[in-house]
C-alpha positions in Angstrom: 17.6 10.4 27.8 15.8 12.6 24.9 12.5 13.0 24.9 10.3 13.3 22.3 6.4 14.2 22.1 5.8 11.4 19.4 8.6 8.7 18.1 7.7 7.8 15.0 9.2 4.1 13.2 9.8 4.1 10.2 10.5 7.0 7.5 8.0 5.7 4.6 4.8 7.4 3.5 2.8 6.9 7.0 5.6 7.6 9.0 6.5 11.1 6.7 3.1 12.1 6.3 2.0 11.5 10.2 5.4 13.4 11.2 4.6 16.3 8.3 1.2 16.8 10.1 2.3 16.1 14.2 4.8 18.9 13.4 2.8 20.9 12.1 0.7 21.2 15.2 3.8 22.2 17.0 5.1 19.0 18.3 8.6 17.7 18.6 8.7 14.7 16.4 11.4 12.2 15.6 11.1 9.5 13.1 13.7 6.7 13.1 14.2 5.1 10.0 16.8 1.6 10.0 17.6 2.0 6.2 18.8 5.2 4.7 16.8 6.7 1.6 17.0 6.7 -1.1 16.3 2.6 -1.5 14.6 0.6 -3.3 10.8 -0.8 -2.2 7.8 -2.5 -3.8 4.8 -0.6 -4.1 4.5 2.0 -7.0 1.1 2.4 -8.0 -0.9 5.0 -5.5 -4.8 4.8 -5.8 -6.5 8.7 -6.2 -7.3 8.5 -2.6 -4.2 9.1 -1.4 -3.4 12.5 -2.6 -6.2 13.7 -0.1 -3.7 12.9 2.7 -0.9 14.1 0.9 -2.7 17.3 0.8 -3.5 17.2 4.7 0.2 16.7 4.8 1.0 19.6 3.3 3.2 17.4 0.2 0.6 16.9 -2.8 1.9 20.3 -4.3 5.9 19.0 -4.0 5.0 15.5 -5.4 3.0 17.7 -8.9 5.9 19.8 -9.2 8.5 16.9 -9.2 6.8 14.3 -11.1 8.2 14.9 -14.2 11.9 15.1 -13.2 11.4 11.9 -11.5 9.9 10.0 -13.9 6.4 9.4 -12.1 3.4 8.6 -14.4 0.1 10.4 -14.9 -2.9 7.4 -13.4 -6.2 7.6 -14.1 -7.2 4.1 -13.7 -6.9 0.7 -14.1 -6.8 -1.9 -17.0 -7.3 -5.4 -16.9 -6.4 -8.7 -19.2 -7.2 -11.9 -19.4 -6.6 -13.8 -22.2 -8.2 -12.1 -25.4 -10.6 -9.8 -22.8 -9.7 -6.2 -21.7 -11.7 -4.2 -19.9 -10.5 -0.9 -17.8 -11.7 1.2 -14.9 -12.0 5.2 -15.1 -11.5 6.2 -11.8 -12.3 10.1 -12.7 -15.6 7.9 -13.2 -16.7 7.1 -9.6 -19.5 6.9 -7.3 -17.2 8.6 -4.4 -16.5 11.8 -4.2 -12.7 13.0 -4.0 -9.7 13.3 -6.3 -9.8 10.7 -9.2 -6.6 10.3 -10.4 -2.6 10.0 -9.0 0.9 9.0 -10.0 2.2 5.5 -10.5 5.9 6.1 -8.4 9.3 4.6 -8.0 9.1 3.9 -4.5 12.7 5.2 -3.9 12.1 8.8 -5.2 9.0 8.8 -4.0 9.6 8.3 -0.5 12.3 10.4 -0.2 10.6 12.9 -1.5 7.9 13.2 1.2 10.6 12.2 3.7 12.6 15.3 3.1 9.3 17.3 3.0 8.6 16.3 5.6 12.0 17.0 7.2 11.1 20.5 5.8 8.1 21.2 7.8 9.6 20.0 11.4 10.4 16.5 11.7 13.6 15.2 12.6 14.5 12.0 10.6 17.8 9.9 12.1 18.4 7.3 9.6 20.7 4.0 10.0 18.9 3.8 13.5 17.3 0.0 14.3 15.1 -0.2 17.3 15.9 -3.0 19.7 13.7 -2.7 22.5 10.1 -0.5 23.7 9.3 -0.5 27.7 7.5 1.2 29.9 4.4 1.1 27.8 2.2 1.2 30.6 3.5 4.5 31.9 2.6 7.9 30.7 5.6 7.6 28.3 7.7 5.1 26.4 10.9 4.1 26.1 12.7 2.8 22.8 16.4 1.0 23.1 17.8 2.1 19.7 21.2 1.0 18.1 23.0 3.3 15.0 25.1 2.2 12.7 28.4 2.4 15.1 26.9 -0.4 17.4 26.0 2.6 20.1 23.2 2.4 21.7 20.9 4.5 23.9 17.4 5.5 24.5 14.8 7.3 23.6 11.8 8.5 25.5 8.5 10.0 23.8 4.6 10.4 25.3 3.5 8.4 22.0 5.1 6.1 19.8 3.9 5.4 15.7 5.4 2.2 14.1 5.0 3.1 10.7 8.1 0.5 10.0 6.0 -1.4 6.9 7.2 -4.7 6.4 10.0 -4.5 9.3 6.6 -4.6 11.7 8.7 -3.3 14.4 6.7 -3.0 17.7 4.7 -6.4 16.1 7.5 -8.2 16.8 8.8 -6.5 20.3 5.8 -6.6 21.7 4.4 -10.1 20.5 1.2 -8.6 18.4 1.5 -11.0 15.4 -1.2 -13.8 14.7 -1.4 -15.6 11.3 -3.1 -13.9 8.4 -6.0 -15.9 7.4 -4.5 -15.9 3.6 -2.6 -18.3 1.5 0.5 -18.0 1.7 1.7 -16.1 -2.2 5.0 -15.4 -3.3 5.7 -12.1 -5.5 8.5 -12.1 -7.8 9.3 -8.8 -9.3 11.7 -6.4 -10.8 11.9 -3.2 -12.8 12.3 -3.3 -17.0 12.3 -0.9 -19.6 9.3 -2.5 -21.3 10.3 -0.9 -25.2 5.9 -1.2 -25.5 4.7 0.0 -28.8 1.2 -1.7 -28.5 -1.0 1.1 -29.2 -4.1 -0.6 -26.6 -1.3 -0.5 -23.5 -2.3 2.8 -21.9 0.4 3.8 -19.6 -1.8 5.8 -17.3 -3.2 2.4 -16.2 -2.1 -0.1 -14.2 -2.4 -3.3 -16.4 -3.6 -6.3 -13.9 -3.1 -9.6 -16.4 -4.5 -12.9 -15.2 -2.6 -16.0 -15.9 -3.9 -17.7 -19.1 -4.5 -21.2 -17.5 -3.8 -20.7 -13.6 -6.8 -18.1 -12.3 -5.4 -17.3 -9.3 -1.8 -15.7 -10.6 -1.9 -12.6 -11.8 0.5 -9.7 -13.4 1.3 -6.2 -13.1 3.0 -4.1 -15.2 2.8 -0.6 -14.1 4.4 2.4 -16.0 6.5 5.4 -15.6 7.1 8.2 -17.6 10.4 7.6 -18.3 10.0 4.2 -20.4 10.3 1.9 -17.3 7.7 0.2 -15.6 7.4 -2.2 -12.6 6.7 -6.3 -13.5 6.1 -8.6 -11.2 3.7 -11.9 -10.8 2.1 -13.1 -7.6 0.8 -16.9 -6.9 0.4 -19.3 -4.6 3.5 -20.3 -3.0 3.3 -24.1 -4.7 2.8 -21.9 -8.4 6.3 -21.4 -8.1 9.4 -23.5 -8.7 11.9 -24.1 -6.4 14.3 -24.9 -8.6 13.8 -22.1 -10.7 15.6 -18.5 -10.0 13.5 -15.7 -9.4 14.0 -14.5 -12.7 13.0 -17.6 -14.6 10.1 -18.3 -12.6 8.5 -14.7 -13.3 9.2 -14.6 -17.0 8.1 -18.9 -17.2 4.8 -17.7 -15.7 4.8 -14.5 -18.7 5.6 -16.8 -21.3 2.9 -19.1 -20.4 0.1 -15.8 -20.7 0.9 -15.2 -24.9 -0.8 -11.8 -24.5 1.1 -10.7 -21.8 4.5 -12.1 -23.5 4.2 -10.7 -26.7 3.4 -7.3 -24.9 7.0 -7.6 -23.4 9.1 -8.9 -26.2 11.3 -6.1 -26.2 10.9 -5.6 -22.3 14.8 -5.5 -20.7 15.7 -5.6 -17.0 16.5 -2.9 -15.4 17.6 -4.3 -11.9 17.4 -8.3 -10.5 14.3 -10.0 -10.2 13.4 -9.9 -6.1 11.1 -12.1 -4.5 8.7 -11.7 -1.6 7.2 -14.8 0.2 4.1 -14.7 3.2 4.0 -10.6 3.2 -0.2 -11.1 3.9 0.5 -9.9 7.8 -2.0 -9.5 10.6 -2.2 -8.3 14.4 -4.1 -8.8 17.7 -4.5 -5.2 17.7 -3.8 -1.8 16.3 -3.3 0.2 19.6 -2.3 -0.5 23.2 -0.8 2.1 25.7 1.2 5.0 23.9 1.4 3.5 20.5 -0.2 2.4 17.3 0.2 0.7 14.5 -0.2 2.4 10.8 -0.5 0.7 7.5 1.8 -2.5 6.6 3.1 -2.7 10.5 -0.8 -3.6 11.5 -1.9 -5.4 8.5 -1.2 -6.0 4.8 -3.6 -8.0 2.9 -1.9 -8.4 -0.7 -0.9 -6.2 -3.9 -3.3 -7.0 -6.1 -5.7 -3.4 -5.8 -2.1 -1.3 -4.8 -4.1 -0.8 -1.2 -1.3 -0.8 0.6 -0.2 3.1 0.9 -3.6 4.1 0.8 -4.1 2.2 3.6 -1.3 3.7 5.2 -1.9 7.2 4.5 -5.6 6.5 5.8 -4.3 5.1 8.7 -1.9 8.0 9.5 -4.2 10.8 9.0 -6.5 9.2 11.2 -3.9 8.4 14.2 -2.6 11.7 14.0 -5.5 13.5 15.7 -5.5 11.5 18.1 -2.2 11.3 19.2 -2.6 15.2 19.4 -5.8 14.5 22.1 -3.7 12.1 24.0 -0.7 13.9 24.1 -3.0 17.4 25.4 -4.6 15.4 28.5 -7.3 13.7 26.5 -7.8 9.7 26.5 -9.5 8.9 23.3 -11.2 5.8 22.7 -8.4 3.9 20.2 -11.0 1.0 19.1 -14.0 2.6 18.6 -12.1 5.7 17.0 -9.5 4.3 14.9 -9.4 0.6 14.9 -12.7 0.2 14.1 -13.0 2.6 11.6 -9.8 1.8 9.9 -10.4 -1.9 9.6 -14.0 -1.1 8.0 -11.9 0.0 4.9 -9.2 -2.9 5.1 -12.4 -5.7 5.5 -13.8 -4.3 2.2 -10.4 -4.7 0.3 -10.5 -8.1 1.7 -13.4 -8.8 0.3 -12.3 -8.0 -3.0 -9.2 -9.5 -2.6 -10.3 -12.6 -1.5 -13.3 -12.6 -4.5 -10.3 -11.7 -7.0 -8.5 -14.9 -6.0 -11.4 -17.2 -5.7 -12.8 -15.7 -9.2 -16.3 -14.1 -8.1 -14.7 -10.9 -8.8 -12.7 -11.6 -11.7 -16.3 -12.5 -12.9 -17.3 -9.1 -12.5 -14.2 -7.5 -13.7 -14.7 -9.3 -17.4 -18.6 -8.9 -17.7 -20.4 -6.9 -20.5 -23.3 -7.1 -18.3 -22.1 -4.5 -15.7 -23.9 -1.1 -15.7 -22.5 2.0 -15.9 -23.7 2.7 -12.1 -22.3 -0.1 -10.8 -19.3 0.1 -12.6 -18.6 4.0 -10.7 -19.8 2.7 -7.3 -16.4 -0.7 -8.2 -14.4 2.1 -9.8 -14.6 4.2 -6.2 -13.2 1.7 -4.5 -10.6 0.8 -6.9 -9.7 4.2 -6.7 -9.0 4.1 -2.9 -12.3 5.0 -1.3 -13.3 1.6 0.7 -14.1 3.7 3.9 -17.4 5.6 1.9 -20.7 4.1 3.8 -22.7 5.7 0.9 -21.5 3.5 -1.4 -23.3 0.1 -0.7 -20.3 -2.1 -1.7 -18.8 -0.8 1.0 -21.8 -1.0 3.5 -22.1 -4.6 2.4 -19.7 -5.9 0.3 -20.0 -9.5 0.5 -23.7 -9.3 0.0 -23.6 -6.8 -2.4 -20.3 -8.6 -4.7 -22.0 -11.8 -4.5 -25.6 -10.7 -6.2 -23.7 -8.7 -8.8 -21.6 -11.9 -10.0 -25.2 -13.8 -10.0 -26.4 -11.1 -12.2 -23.0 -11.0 -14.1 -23.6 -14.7 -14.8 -27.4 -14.7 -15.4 -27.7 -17.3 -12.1 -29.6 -17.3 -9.7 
């Protein structure tokens, strides 16, 4: 059986990153990966907070020098529409301190990238490997059944084991961690276009978040790249959509019923088939238990609407990593208190946002004149990524906090 200091699940941006900085420290590292890159995945616009771990990781220099060649785009915030009303966030204009502007990526390149630079600094990636079983969890190791691609299978051992599998939530499943998110279940149906935008007010180094014109609670995004493509979707409640409907119609019947939106993509063109994603809001009973954790999407994934979902993830790795490295040197650090905690202080102040965005307090705030400029920096932070800065108070309270700025938004009292 080979043995590994940490296993690692999953070959996406936690996984890469955690194994670009484990092997760094000298440990022997092997990330399994069931799918083999490059491939196709949801998720393209980053939030300026994640090039701070991308740095840590040793990759933010590789992902500036390729940008270009791969067609990533230039963000420095985010715009927003509904109906006749745009606003837009500068996120080099923020209360938090910390890089204020990223790339919107196609998740394919993009992950390969950091997968093979992370490959470069140490870790071994074996893709076309599914994991079918963990044991032993209460031991001072663990041991991971894996199959490859020729139906062989064997095992693995490793002191520490990362499920950075995303969506696949890997050890989740095995190890009967899943509870029911306390969202609606939405439904996402997306694709890629080349969007042929001439509209001189569609700044493509913004996301565009569109709100449906008579349904409040579906949105848009359109998110560009460089190289005249750009990522559409439209999320909803499940009942939004039609069954009877393909994917495709159902995401371009809910653009032509927003005119703004559908005169911004006449020319748009499809690039590949409209996908669909159903129930991805994903919760846990934990984060941590005996020789493992959980990082970004495997733990929890709230919804697309802010792009939290790799920030999340890189957050998550960067702060597992050290850790692991205690744990793995004789220590026994304290998993709640110094990751789950912490970590889920940031994901509970996305939720709040996410679940004012749906409900409309939020949206209220979005599309007010009455905002100040102060205000507006302390939103734009965490917009930008920062949702684990206590000094900004819509993180220390953000339910408090979101609720007497939509009064005052509103003139109420």
């Amino acid at each position: 059986m080979e043995h590994f200091d940490v296993i690692i699940i999953g070959a996406g941006p936690a996984g890469s990153c955690a194994g670009a900085m484990l092997a760094q420290a000298g440990k022997r590292v092997l990330c399994l990966e069931k799918q083999h890159f490059p491939r196709f995945s949801i998720g393209e616009s980053l939030l300026p907070h994640c090039m701070e771990f991308l740095t840590a990781a040793g990759m933010a220099a590789t992902l500036q020098h390729h940008a270009e060649s791969l067609g990533f785009q230039f963000k420095n915030g985010a715009a927003f529409l509904k109906n006749d009303i745009r606003t837009a966030f500068d996120f080099t204009d923020k209360f938090s301190p910390g890089p204020g502007t990223t790339f919107q990526v196609k998740r394919a390149a993009f992950d390969k990238l950091l997968a093979d630079a992370a490959a470069e600094q140490g870790l071994q990636i074996r893709y076309g490997v599914t994991v079918q079983q963990c044991d032993h969890l209460q031991a001072r190791q663990a041991v991971l059944t894996v199959s490859d691609e020729t139906n062989s299978q064997y095992q693995l051992s490793a002191g520490f084991i990362l499920d950075a599998s995303g969506f696949g939530r890997v050890l989740p499943r095995l190890l009967d961690l899943e509870v029911p998110s306390d969202f609606p279940v939405r439904q996402a149906c997306f694709c890629h276009i080349r969007d042929n935008i001439s509209d001189e007010r569609f700044d493509r180094n913004k996301i565009l978040i569109t709100v449906h014109s008579s349904l409040p609670d579906v949105w848009f995004w359109l998110i560009p790249f460089s190289d005249g493509t750009a990522s559409l979707g439209v999320v909803g409640k499940q009942q939004r959509f039609d069954s009877a409907l393909s994917a495709t119609d159902n995401l371009w019947q809910h653009i032509h019923q927003t005119p703004e939106l559908a005169e911004l993509l006449a020319q748009a063109t499809p690039v590949n088939e409209v996908q669909t994603l159903t129930g991805y809001s994903a919760n846990v009973r934990t984060l941590h238990g005996n020789n493992f954790a959980l990082l970004g999407n495997a733990g929890e994934f709230l919804d697309p609407v802010f792009s939290s979902g790799v920030t999340i993830a890189l957050r998550s790795a960067a702060m597992a990593v050290p850790l692991v490295l205690r744990q793995l040197n004789g220590d026994m650090p304290d998993w709640e208190t110094q990751y789950s905690k912490p970590l889920r202080k940031g994901i509970d102040t996305f939720r709040t946002f996410v679940t004012a965005w749906y409900d409309g307090r939020f949206q209220d705030v979005i599309f007010s004149e009455k905002r100040q400029a102060k205000v507006t920096a302390m939103i734009s932070a965490i917009l930008a990524g920062y949702a684990w800065d206590p000094a900004n108070p819509y993180v220390a309270e953000p339910e408090r906090r979101l609720n007497v700025l939509r009064a005052l938004c509103l003139d109420v009292d």
